[in-house]
DOLO-66469 format. One record per residue: x, y, z of N, C-alpha, C, O in turn. Coordinates in steps of 0.05 Angstrom, whole numbers, plus 5000, padded with zeros to 4 digits. Atoms other than C-alpha are relative to their C-alpha. Last residue first. Example, Ala and Ser with C-alpha at 12.3 -4.5 7.8 and 13.67 -1.06 7.14 Angstrom:
<nodes>
498449764999527349795143498550225014499550445018;501849765000524649105156501850245000503950245013;
</nodes>
This chain:
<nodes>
498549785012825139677264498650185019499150435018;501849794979822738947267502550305004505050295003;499049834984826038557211498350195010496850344997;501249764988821238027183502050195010501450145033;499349785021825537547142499650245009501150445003;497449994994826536947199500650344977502750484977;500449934971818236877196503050155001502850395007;498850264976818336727126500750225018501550455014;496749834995814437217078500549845024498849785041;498450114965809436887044502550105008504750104997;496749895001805637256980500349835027498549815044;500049974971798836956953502650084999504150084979;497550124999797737166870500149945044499150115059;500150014970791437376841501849825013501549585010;499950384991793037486768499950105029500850315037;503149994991790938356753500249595013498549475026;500349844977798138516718496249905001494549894983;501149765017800937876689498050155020497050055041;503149934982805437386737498850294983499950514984;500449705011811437096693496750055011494649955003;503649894997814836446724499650304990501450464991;499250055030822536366712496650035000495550154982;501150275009823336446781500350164965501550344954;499050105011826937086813499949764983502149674975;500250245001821637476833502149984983502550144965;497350035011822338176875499849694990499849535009;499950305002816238316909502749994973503050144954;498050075016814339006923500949705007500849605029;497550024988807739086970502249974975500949904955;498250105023802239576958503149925011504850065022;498349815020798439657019501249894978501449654977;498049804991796039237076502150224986504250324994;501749884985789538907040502050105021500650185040;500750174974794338736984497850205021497350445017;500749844982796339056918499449745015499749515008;502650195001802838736889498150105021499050155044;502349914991807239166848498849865009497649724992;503450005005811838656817500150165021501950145038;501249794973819238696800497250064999496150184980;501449854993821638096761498950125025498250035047;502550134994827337586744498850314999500250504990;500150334994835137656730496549925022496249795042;498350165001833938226680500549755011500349544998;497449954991829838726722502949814987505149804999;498450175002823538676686503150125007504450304995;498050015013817939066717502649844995503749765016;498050234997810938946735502650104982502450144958;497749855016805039456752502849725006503449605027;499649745015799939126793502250044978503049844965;496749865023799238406808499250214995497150214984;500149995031793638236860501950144986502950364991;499349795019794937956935498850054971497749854962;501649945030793437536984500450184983499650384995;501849865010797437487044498649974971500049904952;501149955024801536957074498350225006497550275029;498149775013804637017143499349904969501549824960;498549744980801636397176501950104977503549984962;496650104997797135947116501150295020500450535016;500650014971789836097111502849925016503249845039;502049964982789435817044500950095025501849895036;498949984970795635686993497650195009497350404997;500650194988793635486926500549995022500549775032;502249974981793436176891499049715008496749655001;502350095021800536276861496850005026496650095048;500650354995806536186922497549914974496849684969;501850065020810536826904498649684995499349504980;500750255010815636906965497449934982495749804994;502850014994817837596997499349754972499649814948;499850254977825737637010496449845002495649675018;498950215010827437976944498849755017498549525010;501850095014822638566968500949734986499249604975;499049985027826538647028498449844981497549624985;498850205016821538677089502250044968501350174949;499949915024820139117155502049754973504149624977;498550215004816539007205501049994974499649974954;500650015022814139667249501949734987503949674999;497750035010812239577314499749914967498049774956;499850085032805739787348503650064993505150245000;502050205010805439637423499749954976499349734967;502049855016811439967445498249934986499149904963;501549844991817039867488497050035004495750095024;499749695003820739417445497450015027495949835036;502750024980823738747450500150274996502150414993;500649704997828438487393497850015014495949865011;500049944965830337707402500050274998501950345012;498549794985827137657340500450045025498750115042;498550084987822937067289502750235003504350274985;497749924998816637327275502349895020502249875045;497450104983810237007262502350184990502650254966;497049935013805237397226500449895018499049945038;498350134983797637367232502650014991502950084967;499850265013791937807190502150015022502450205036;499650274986787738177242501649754977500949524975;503050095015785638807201499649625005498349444994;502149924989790639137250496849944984494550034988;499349755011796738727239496250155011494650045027;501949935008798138197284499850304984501250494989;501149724998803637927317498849994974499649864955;502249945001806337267351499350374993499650555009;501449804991814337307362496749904978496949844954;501649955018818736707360497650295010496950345033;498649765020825536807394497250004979497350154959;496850045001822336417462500550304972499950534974;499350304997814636437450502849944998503549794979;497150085000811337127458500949754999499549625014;499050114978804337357448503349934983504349954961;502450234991800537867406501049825025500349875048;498650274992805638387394497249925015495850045032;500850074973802238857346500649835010500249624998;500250214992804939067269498749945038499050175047;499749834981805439597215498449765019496349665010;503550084987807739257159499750065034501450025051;500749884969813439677120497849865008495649944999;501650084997817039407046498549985038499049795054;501549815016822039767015496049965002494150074991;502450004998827939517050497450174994497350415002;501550115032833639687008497649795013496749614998;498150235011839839987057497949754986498949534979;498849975011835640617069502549824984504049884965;500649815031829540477071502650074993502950094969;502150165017831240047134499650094966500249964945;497350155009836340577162498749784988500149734969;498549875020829941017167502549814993502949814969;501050115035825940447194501350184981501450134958;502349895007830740347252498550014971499149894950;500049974970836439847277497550184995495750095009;500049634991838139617216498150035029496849875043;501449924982839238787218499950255014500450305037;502450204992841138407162498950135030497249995042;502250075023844439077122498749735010496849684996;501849785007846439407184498749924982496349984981;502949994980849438797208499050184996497050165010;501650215013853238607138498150035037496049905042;501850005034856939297129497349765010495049835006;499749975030859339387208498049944982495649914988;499550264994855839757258501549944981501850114963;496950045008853840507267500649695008500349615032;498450264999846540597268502849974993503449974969;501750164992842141277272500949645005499549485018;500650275010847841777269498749785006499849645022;498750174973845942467278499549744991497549654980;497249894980845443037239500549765017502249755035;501649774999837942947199502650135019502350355030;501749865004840442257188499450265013499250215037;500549754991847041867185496450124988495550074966;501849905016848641167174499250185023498950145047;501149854980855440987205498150114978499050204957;501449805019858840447168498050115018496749965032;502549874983864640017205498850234974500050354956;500650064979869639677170498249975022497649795037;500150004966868339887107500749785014500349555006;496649934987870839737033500450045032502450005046;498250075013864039447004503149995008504749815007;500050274985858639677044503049894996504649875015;498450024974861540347027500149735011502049635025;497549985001860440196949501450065029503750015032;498350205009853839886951503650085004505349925012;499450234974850640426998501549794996502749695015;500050265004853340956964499649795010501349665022;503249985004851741696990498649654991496449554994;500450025031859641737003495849925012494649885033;502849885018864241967052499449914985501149864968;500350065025870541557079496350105001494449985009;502749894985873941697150499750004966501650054952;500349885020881241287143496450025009495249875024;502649974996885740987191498050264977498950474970;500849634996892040867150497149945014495749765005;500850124985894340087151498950365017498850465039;498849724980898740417091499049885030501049875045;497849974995896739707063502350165008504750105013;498750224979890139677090502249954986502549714992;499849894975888540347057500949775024501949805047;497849904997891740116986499850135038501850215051;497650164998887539576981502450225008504450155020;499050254979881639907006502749915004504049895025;499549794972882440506955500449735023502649645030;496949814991884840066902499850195013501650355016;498250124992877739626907503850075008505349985025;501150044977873440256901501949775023502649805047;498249824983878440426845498849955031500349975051;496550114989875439846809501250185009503550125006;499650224988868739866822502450005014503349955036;500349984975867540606803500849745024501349775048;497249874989871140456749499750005022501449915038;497850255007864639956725503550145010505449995014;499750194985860440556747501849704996502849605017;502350134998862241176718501549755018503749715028;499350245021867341596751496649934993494550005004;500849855031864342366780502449684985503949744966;501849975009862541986851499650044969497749974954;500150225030869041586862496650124988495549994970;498249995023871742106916498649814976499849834954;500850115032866042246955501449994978500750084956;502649825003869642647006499449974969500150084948;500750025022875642217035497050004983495549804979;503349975005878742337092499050004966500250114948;500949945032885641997104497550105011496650025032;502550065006888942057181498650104977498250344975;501350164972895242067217497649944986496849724992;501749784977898242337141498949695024498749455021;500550094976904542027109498250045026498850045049;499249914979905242547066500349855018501249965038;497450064994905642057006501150185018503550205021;498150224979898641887021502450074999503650005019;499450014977895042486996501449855016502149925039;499649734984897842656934499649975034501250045051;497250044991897841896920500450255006501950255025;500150144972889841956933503149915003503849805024;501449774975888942626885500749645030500649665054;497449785002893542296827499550115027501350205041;497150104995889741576831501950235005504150175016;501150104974883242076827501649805005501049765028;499249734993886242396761499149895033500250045049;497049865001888241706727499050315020501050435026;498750154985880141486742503650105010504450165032;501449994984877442096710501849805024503249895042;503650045004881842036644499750035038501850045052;499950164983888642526645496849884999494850034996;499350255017891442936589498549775018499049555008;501649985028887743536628500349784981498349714968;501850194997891443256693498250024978497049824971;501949804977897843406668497249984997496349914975;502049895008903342906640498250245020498750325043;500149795020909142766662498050194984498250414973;499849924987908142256715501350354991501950555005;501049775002905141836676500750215010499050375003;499149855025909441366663497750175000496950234977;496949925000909941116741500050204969501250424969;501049795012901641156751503850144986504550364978;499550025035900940496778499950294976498450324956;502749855009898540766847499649974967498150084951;500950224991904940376876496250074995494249975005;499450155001909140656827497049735011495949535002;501350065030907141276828499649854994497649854980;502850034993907741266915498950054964496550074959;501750184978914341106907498049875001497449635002;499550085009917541606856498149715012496549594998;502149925016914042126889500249734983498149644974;501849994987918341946956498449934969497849694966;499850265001925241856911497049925015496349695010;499450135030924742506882498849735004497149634989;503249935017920442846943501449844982499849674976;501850135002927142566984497149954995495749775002;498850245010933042806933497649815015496949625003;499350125032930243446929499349805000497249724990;497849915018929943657004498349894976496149794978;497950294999923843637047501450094984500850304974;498049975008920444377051503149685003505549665010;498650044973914044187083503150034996504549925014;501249884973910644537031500949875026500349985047;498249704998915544126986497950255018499350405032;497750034987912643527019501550194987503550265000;499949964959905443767012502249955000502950145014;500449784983905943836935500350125033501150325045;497549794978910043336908499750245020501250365036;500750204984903242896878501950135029501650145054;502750084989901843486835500049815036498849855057;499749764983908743576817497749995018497949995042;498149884987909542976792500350185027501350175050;500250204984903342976758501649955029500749985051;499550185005904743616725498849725021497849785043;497750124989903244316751499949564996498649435012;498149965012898444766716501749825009503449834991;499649945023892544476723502050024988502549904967;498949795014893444396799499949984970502249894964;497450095016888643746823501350334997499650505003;497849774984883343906866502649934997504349875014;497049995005879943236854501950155016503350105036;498449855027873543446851502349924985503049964962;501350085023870342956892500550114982499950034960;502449815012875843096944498449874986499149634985;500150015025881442706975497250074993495449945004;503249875019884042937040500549934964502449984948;499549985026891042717082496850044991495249985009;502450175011891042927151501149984974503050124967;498950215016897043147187498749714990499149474992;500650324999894043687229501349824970501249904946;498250174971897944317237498949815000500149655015;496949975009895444627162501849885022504149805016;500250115027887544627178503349854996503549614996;499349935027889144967245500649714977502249534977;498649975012887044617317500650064971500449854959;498549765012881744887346502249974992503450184991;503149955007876744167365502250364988501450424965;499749965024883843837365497850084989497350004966;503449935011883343647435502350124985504650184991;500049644992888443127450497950094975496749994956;499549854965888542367466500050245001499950345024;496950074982890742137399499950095024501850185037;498750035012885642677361502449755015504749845020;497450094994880342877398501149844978499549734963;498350315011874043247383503349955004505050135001;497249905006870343727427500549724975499549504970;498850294994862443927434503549944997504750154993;500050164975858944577415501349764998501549684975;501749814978858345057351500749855034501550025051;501450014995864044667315498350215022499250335041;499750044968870144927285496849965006495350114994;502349984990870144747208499950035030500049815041;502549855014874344607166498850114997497950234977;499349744993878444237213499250274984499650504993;497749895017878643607176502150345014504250465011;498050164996874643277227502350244991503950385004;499149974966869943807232501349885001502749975019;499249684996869243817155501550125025503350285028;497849995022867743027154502350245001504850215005;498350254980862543117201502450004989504150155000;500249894978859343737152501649805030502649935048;498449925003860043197100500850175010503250195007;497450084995856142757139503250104994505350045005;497649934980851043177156501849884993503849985003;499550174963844342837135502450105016502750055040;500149804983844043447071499649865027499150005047;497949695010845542947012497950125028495750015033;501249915024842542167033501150325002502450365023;502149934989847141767080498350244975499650304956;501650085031853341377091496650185010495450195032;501949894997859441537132497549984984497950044960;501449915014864041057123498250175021497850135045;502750034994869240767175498150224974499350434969;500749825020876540537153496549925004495249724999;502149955018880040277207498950174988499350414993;498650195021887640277223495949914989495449804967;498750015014886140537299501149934974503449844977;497550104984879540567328502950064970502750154947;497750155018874341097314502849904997504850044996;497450045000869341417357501449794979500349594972;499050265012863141827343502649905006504350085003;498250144990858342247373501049834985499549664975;498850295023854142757341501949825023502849955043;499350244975849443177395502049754992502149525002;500649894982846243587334501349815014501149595004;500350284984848743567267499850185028500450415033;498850065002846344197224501249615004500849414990;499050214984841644547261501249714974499649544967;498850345021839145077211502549805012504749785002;501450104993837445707251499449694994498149515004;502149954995843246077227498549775019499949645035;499749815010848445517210497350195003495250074998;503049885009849444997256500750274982502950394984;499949835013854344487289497450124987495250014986;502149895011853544107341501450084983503850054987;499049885037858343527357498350184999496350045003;502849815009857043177422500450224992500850415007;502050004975863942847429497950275006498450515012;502149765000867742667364498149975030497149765039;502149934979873142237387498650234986499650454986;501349785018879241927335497449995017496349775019;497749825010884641417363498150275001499050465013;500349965035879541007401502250344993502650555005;501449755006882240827474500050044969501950004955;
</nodes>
């Protein structure tokens, strides 16, 4: 049985549905993301965990028990903010000492506790200072040994690496992981990031409009999202709106509606006569204009072109829309050249 149960979740404010019908479970000693653009719910999910927040409808469990009304202060969570939510006035130290003298431990084991978790957060000579002396990174090492040296059942963690820049962002991204598989803490992790949850997850639950549209781990959501919103959202940017023609084992026959041809290779079966196919613009192939009549080519003309450093981002119009093309060659396509594009059969994701 999964440690951690949301079971159909509403919440709402006024007329403003919130998450509707959420479900989620979460096993022991993993660390699942929530990932998703600002007002999908997750931090509202997050909230209900924490207790936060009592939901309009549904329960959540905890270890086998409902914990849909249990008090902020009786669960033995740990929480790390995007703020921080550091004390100003109170030292590092003290900072990190907070919950275990709220739980009134003695002296001698906050001394040797704080001493511990400084250590293992590299933060031993600091532990004097206060967070105003403190850079960005040092104050978000202070807010995640605050929470671990309670020993909580369960971290949450609410966009903590948003206010670093990015090269920090890396490396704390990596000393959150490391330090959550060596507590072996199950851990619920917020963030808007798709690079940085891929990154440390187990499982990543992409959220929309309240409810989560794919929960899998990092590398099947990103080769194979489950809809076109989770499509757009992990860096497909490219939609052909498609018709199953015929079938042939894992190859699929389909057509677009001005009859050009596409092979697709998917054991995905839908319903539904038009399916959408959707491509990463890296994955779409710049052949020049000697390729005729070829399966899954199109024709194209260069629009708008930008240099990304390790090759170029073309605009390319086509008689199915403007597609993005991502080139990595050493080739340079100027805007108006008539260019064919091929997108291999194995690239298509149907959505």
């Amino acid at each position: 049985m999964a440690l951690l149960n949301l079971e159909d979740i509403k919440v709402s404010y006024g007329k403003n549905t919130i998450l509707e019908d959420l479900n989620l479970d979460i096993e022991k000693g993993e660390l699942i993301s929530l990932l998703g653009p600002s007002g999908c719910g997750k931090t509202t999910t997050l909230r209900v965990i924490g207790g936060f927040i009592t939901p309009d409808a549904g329960q959540f469990k905890f270890d086998g028990k409902d914990y849909t009304n249990v008090d902020v202060h009786k669960r033995n969570f740990g929480f790390v903010f995007q703020s921080y939510a550091l004390f100003p006035h109170l030292n590092v130290a003290d900072n990190v000492a907070f919950g275990l003298k709220m739980r009134k431990e003695s002296p001698e084991v906050i001394k040797s506790r704080v001493s511990e978790i400084l250590e293992i957060v590299d933060l031993e000579e600091y532990a004097n200072r206060y967070p105003k002396e403190l850079s960005g990174g040092q104050r978000q090492r202070v807010a995640l040994a605050r929470a671990l040296i309670i020993k909580p059942d369960l971290l949450l963690l609410d966009e903590p690496l948003s206010n670093l820049d990015a090269k920090l962002r890396v490396k704390m991204r990596v000393g959150i992981r490391k330090l959550q598989q060596e507590f072996k803490i199950t851990t619920v992790y917020v963030t808007h990031d798709q690079e940085e949850c891929f990154s440390i997850s187990d499982k990543v639950a992409v959220m929309n409009k309240g409810v989560i549209e794919h929960l899998d781990t990092p590398q099947n959501i990103y080769d194979n999202p489950k809809t076109e919103f989770v499509a757009h959202f992990v860096g497909y940017e490219n939609f052909l709106d498609l018709t199953l023609d015929r079938v042939n084992g894992e190859i699929q026959s389909m057509k677009t509606s001005n009859g050009l041809s596409f092979n697709v290779e998917s054991n995905r079966t839908f319903d539904r006569s038009l399916i959408k196919g959707a491509v990463r613009p890296e994955d779409i192939e710049i052949l020049g204009e000697d390729y005729e009549n070829a399966q899954n080519v199109i024709k194209g003309t260069v629009g708008i072109s930008t240099f990304l450093g390790k090759g170029y981002q073309y605009i390319v119009e086509t008689e199915l829309g403007d597609l993005v093309v991502n080139d990595g060659s050493n080739d340079r396509y100027n805007n108006g050249d008539q260019v064919n594009l091929f997108i291999p059969k194995e690239k298509i994701i149907l959505v």
